[in-house]
MOPAC internal coordinates of N, CA, C and O (Angstrom, degrees):
PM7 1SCF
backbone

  N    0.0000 0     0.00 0     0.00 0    0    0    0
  C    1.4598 1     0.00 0     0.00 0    1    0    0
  C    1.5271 1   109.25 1     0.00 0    2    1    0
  O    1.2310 1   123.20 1   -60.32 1    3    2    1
  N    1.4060 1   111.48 1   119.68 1    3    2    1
  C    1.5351 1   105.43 1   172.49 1    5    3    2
  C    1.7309 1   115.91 1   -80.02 1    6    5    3
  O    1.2310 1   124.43 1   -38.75 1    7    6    5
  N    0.9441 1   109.10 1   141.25 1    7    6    5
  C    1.7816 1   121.27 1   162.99 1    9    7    6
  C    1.8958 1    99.05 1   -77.69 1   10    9    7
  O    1.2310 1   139.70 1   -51.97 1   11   10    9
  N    1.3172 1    79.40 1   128.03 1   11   10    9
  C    1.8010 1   112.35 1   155.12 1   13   11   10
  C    1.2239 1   110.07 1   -75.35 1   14   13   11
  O    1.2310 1   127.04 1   -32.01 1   15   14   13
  N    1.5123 1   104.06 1   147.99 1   15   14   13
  C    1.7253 1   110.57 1   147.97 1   17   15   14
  C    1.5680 1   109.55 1  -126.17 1   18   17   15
  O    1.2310 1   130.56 1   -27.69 1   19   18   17
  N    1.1094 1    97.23 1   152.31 1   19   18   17
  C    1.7843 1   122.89 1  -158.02 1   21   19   18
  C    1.8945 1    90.87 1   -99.22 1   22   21   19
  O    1.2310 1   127.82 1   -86.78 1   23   22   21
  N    1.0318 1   102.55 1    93.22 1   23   22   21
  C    2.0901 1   128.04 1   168.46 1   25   23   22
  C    1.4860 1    85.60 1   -65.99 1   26   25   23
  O    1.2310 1   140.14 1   -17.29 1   27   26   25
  N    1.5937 1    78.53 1   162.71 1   27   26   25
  C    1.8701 1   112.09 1  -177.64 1   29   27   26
  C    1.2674 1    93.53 1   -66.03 1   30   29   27
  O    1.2310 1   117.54 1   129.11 1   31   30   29
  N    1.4478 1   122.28 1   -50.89 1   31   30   29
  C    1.8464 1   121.83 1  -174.70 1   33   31   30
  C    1.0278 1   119.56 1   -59.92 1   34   33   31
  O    1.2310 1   117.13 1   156.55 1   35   34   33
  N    1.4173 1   123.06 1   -23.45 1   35   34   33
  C    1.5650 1   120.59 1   175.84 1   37   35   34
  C    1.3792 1   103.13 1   -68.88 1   38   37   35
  O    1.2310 1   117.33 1   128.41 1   39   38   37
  N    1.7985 1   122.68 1   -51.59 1   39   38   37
  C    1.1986 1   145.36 1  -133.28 1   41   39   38
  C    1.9201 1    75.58 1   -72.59 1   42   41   39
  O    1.2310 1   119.68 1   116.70 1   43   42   41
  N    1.3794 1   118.22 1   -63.30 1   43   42   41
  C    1.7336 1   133.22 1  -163.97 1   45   43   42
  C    1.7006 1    88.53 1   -53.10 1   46   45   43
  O    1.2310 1   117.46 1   116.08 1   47   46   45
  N    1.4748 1   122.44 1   -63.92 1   47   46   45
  C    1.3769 1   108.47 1  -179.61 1   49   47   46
  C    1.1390 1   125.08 1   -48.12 1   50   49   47
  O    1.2310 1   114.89 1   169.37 1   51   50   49
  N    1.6040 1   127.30 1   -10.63 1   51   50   49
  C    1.4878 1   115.99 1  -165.42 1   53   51   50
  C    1.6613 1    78.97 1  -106.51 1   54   53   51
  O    1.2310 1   117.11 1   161.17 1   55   54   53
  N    0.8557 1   123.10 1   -18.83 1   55   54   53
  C    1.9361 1   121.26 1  -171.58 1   57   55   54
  C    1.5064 1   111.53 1   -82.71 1   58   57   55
  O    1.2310 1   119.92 1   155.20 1   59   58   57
  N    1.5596 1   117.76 1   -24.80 1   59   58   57
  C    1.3789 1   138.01 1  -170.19 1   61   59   58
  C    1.9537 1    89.97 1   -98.03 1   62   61   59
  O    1.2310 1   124.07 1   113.67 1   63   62   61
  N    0.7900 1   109.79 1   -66.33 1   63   62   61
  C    1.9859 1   104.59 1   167.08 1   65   63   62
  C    1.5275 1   113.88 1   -38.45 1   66   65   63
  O    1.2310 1   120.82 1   113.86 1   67   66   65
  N    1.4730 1   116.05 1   -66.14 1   67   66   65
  C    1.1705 1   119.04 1  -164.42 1   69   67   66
  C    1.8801 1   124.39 1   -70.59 1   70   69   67
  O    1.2310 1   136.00 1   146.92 1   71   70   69
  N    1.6367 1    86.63 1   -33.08 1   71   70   69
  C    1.8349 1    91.09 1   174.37 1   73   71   70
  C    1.4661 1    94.87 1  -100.96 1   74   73   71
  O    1.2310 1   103.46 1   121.85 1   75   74   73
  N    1.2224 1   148.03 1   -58.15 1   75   74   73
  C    0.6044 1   111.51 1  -138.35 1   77   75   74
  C    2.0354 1   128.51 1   133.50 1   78   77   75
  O    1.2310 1   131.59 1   144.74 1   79   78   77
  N    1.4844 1    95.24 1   -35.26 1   79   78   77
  C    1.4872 1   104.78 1   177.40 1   81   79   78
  C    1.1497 1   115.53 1  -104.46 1   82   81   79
  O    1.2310 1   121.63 1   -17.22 1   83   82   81
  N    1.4593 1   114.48 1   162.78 1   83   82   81
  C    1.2654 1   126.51 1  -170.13 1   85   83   82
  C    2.0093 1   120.08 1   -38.99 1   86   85   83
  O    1.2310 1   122.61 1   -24.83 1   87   86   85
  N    1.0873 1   112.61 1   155.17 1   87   86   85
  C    1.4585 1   102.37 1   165.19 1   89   87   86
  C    1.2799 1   137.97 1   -73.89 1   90   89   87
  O    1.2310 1   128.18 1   165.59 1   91   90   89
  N    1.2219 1   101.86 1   -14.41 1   91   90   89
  C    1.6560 1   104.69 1   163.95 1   93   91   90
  C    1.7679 1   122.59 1   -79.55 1   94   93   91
  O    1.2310 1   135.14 1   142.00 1   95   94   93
  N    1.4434 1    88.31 1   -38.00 1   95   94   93
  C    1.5568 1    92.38 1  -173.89 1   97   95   94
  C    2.4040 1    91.21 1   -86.82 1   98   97   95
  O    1.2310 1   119.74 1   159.44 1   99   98   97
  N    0.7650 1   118.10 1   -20.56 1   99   98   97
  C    1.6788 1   105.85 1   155.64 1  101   99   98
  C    1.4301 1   119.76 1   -76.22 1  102  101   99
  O    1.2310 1   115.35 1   153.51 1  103  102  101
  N    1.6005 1   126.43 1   -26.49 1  103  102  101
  C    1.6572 1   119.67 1   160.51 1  105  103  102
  C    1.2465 1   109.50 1   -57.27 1  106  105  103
  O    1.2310 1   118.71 1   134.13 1  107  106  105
  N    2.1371 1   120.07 1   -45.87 1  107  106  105
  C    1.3093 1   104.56 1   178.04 1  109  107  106
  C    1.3638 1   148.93 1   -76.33 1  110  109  107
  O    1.2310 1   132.82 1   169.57 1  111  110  109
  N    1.9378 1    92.84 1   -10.43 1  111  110  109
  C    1.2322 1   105.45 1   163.34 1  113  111  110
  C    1.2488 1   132.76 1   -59.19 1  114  113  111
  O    1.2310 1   112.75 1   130.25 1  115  114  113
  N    1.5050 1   131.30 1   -49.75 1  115  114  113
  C    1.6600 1   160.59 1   138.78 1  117  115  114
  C    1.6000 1   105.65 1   -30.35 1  118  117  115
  O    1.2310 1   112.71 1   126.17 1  119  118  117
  N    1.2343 1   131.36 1   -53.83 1  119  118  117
  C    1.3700 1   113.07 1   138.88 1  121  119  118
  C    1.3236 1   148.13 1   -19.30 1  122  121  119
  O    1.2310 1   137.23 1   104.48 1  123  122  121
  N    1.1516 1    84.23 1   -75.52 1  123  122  121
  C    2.1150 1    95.50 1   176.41 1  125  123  122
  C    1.9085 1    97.92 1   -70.91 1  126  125  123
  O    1.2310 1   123.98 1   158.54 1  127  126  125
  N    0.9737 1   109.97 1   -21.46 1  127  126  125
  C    1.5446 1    80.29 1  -175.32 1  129  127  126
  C    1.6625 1   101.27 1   -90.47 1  130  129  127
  O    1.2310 1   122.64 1   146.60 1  131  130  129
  N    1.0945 1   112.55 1   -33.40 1  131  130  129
  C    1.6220 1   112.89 1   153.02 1  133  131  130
  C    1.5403 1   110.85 1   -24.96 1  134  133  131
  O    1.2310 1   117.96 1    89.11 1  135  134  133
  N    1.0883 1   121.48 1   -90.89 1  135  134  133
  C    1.0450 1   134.77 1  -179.40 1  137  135  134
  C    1.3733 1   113.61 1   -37.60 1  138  137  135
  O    1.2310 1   103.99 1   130.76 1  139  138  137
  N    1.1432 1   147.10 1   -49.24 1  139  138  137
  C    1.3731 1   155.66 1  -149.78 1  141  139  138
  C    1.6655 1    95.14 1   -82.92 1  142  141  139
  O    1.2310 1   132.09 1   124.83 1  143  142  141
  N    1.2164 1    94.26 1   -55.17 1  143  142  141
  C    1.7896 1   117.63 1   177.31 1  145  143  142
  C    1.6955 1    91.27 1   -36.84 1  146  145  143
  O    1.2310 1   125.52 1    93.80 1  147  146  145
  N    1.5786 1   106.99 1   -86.20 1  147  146  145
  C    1.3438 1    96.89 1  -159.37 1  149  147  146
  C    1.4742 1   112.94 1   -85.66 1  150  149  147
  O    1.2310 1   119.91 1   178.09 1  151  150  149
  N    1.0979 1   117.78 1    -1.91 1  151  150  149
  C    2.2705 1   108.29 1   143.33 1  153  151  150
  C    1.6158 1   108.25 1   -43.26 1  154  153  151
  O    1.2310 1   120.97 1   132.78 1  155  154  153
  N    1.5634 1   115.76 1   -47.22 1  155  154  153
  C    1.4471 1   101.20 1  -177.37 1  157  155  154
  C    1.3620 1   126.55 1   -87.17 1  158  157  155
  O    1.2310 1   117.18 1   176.68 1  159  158  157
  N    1.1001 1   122.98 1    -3.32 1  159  158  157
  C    1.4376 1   109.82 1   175.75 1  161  159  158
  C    1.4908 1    92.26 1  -110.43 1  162  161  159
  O    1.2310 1   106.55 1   178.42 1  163  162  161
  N    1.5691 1   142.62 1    -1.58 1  163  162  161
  C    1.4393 1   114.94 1   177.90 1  165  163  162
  C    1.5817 1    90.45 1   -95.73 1  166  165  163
  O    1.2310 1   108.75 1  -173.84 1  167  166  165
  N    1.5442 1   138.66 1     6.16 1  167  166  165
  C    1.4313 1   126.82 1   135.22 1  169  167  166
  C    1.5407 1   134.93 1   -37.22 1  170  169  167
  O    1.2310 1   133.71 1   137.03 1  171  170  169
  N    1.5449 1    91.10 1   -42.97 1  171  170  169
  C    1.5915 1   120.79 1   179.20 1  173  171  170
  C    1.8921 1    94.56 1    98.85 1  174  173  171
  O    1.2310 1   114.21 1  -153.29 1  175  174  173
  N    1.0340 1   128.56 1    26.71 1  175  174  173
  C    1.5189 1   119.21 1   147.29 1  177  175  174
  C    1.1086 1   130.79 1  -100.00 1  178  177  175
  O    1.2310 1   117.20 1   -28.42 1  179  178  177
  N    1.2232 1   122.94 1   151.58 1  179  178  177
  C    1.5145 1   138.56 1  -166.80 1  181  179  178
  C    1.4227 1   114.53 1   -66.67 1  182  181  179
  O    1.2310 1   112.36 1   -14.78 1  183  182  181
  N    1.0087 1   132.02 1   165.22 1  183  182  181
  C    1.6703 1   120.45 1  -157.46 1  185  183  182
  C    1.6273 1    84.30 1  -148.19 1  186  185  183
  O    1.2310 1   107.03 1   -34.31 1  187  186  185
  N    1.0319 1   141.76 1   145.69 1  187  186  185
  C    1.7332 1   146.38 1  -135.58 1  189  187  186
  C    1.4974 1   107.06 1  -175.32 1  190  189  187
  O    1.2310 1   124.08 1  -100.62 1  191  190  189
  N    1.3824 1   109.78 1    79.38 1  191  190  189
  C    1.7279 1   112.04 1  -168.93 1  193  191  190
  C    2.0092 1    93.01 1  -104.45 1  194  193  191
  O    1.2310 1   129.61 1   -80.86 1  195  194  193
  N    1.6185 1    99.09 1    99.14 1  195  194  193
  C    1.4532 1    89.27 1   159.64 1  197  195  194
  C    1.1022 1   155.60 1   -61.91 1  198  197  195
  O    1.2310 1   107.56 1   -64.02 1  199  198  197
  N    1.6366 1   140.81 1   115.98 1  199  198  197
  C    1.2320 1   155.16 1  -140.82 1  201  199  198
  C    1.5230 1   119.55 1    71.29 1  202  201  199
  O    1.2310 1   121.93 1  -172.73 1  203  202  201
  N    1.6863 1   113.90 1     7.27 1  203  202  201
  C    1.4011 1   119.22 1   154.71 1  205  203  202
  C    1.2360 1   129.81 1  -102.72 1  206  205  203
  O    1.2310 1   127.52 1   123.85 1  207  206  205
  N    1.3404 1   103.13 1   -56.15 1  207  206  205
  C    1.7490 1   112.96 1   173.67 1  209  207  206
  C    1.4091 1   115.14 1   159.81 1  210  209  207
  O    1.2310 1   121.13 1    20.04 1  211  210  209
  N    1.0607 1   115.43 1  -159.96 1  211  210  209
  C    1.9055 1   116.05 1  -169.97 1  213  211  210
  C    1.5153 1    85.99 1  -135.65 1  214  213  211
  O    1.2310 1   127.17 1   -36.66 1  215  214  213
  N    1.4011 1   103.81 1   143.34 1  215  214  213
  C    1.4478 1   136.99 1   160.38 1  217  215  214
  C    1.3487 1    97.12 1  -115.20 1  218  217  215
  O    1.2310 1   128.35 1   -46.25 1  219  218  217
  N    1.7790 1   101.53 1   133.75 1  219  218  217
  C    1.1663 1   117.97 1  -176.28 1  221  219  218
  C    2.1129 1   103.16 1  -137.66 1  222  221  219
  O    1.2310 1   130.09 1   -30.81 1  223  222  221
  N    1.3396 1    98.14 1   149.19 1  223  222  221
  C    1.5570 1    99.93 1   162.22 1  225  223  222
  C    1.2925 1   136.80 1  -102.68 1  226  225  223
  O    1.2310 1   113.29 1   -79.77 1  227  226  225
  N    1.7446 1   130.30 1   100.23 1  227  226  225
  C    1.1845 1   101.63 1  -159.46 1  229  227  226
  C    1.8262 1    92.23 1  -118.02 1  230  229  227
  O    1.2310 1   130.32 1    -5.17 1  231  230  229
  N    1.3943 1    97.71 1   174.83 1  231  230  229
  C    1.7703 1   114.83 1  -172.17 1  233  231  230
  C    2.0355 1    92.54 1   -82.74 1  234  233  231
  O    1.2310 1   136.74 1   -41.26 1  235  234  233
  N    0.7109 1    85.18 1   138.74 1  235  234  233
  C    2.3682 1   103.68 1   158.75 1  237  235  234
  C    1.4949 1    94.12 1   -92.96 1  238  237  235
  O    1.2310 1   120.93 1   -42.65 1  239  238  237
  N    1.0981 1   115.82 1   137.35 1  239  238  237
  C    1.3703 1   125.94 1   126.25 1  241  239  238
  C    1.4034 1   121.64 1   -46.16 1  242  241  239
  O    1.2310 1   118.19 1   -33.75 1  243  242  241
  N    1.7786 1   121.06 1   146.25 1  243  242  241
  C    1.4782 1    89.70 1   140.31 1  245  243  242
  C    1.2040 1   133.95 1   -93.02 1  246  245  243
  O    1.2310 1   119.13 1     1.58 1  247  246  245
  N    1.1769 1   119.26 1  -178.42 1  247  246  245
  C    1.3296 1   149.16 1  -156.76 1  249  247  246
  C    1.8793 1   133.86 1  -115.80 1  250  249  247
  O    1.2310 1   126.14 1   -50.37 1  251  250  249
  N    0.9134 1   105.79 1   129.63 1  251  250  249
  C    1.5252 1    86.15 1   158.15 1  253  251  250
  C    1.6398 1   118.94 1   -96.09 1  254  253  251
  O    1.2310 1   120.72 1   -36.49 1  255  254  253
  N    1.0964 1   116.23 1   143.51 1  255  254  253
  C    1.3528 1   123.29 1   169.54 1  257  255  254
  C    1.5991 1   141.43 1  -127.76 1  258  257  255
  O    1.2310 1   108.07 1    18.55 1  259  258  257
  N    0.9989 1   139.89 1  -161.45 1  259  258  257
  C    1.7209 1   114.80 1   165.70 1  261  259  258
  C    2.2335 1    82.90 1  -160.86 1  262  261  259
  O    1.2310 1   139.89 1   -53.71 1  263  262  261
  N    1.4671 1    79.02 1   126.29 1  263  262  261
  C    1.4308 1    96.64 1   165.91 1  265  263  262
  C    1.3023 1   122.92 1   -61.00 1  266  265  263
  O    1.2310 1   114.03 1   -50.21 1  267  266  265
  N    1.6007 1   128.90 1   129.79 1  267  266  265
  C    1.3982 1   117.06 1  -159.53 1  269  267  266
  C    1.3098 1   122.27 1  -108.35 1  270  269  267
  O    1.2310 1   124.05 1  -174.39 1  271  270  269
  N    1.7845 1   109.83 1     5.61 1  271  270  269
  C    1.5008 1   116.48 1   161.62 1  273  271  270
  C    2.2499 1   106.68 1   -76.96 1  274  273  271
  O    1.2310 1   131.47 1   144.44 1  275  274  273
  N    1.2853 1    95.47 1   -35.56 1  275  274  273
  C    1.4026 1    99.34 1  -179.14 1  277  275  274
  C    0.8834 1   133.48 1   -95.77 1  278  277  275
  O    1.2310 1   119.52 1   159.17 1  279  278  277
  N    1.6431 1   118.52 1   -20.83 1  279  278  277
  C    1.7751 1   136.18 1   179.34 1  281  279  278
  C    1.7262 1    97.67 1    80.67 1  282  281  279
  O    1.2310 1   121.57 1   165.39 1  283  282  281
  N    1.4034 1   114.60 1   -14.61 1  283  282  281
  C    1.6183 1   109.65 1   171.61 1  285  283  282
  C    1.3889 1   119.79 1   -68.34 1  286  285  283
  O    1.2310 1   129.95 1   -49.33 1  287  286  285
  N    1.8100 1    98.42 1   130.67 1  287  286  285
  C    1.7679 1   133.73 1  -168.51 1  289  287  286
  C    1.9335 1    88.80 1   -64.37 1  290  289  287
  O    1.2310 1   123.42 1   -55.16 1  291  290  289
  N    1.1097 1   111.05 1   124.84 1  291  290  289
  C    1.5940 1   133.86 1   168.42 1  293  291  290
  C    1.4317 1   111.91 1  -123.99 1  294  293  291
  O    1.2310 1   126.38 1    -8.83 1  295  294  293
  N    1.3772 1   105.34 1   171.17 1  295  294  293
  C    1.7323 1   121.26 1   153.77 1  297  295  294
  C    1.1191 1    87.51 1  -136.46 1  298  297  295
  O    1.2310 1   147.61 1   -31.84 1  299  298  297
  N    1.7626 1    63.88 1   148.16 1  299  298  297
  C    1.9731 1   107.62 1   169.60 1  301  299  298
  C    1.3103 1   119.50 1   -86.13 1  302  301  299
  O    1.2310 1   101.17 1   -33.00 1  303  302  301
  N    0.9367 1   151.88 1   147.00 1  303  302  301
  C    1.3377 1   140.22 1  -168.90 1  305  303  302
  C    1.5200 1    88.19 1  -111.56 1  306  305  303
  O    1.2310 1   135.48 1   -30.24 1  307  306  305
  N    1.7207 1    87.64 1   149.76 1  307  306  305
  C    1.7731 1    94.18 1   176.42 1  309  307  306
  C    1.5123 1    95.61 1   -78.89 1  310  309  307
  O    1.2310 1   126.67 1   -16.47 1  311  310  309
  N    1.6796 1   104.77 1   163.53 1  311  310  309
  C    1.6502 1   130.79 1  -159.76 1  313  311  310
  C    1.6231 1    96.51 1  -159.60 1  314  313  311
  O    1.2310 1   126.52 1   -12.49 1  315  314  313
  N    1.1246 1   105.06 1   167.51 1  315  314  313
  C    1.2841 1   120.51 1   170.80 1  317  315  314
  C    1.9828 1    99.97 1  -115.90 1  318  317  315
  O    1.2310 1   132.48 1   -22.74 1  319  318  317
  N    1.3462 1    93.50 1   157.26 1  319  318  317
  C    1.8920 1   100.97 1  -176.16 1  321  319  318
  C    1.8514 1    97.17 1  -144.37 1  322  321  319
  O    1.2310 1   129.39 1   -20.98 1  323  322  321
  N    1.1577 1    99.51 1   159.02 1  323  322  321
  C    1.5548 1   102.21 1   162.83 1  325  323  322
  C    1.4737 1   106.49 1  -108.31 1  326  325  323
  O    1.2310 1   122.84 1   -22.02 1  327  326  325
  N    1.0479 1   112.16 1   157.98 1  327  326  325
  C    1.9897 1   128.02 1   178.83 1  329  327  326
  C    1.0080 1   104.71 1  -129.36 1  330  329  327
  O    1.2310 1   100.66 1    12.50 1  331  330  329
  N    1.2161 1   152.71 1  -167.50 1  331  330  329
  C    1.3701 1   153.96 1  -125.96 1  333  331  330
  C    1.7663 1   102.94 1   151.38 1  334  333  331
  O    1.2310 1   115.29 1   -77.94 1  335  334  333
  N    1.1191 1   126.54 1   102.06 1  335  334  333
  C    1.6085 1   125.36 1   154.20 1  337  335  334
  C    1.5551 1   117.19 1  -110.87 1  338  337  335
  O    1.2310 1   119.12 1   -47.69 1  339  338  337
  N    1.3489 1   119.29 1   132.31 1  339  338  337
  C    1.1379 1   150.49 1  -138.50 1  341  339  338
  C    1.5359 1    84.31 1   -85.04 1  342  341  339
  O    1.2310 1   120.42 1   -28.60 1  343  342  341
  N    1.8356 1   116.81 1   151.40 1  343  342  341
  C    1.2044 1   112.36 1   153.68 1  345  343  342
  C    1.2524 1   127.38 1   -46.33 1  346  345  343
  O    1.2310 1   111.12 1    10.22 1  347  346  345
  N    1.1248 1   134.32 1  -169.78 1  347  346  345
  C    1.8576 1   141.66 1   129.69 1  349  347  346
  C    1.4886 1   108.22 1   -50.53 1  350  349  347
  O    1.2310 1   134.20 1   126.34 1  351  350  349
  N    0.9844 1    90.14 1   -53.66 1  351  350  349
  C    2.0563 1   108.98 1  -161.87 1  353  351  350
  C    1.6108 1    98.01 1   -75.92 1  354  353  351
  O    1.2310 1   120.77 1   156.26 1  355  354  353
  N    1.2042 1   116.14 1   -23.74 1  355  354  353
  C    1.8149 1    96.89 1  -170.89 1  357  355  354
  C    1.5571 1    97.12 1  -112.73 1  358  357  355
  O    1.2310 1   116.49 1  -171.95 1  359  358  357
  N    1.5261 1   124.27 1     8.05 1  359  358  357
  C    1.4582 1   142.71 1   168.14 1  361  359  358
  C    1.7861 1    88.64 1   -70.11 1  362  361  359
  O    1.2310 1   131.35 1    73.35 1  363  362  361
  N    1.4094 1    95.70 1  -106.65 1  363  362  361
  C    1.1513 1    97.89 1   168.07 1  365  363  362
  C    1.5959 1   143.11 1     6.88 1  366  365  363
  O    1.2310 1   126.78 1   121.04 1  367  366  365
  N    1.6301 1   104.57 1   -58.96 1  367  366  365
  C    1.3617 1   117.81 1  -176.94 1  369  367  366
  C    1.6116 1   105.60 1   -75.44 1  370  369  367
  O    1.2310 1   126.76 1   151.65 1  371  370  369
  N    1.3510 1   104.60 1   -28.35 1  371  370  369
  C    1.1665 1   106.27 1   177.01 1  373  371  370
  C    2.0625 1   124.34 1   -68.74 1  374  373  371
  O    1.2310 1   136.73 1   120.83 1  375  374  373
  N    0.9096 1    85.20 1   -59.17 1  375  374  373
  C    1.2681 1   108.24 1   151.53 1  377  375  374
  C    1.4966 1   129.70 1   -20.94 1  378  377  375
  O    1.2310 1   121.19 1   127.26 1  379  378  377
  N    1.3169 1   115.33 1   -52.74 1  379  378  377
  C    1.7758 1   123.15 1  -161.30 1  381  379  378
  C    1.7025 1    98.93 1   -62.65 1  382  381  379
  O    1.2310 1   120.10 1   180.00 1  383  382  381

């Protein structure tokens, strides 16, 4: 069985079904919250969607590593990443 992924256009079609408004102005809605989303974590604050979970930004260290087409010893340079921890409630749901 293959897994889907759920596009911005699906996301606007389920927003254009559910409210009610046009599809453009539901692409721009799903947009801007797009956007807003990642305005806040390339701040470096945590983004806190209740009954989903928290997106957070944290720093890497670097690293040593070894490239795995060559077996050649590298560093990683430290980076920042986002993570994602799950509600309780959408743990759970997941779960049953």
């Amino acid at each position: 069985m293959k897994k889907k992924n759920v596009t911005r256009k699906e996301l606007a079609l389920a927003v254009n079904e559910k409210l009610g408004v046009s599809q453009r102005n539901a692409s721009e809605m799903v947009d801007t919250i797009f956007a807003t989303m990642k305005d806040t974590l390339i701040s470096g604050e945590s983004l806190k969607l209740v009954q989903f979970g928290t997106l957070t930004v944290r720093d890497k260290s670097p690293r040593r590593g070894r490239n795995p087409r060559t077996g050649e010893s590298m560093t990683i340079t430290k980076r920042k990443m986002v993570s994602f921890r799950p509600s309780k409630r959408l743990r759970e749901r997941l779960n049953k």
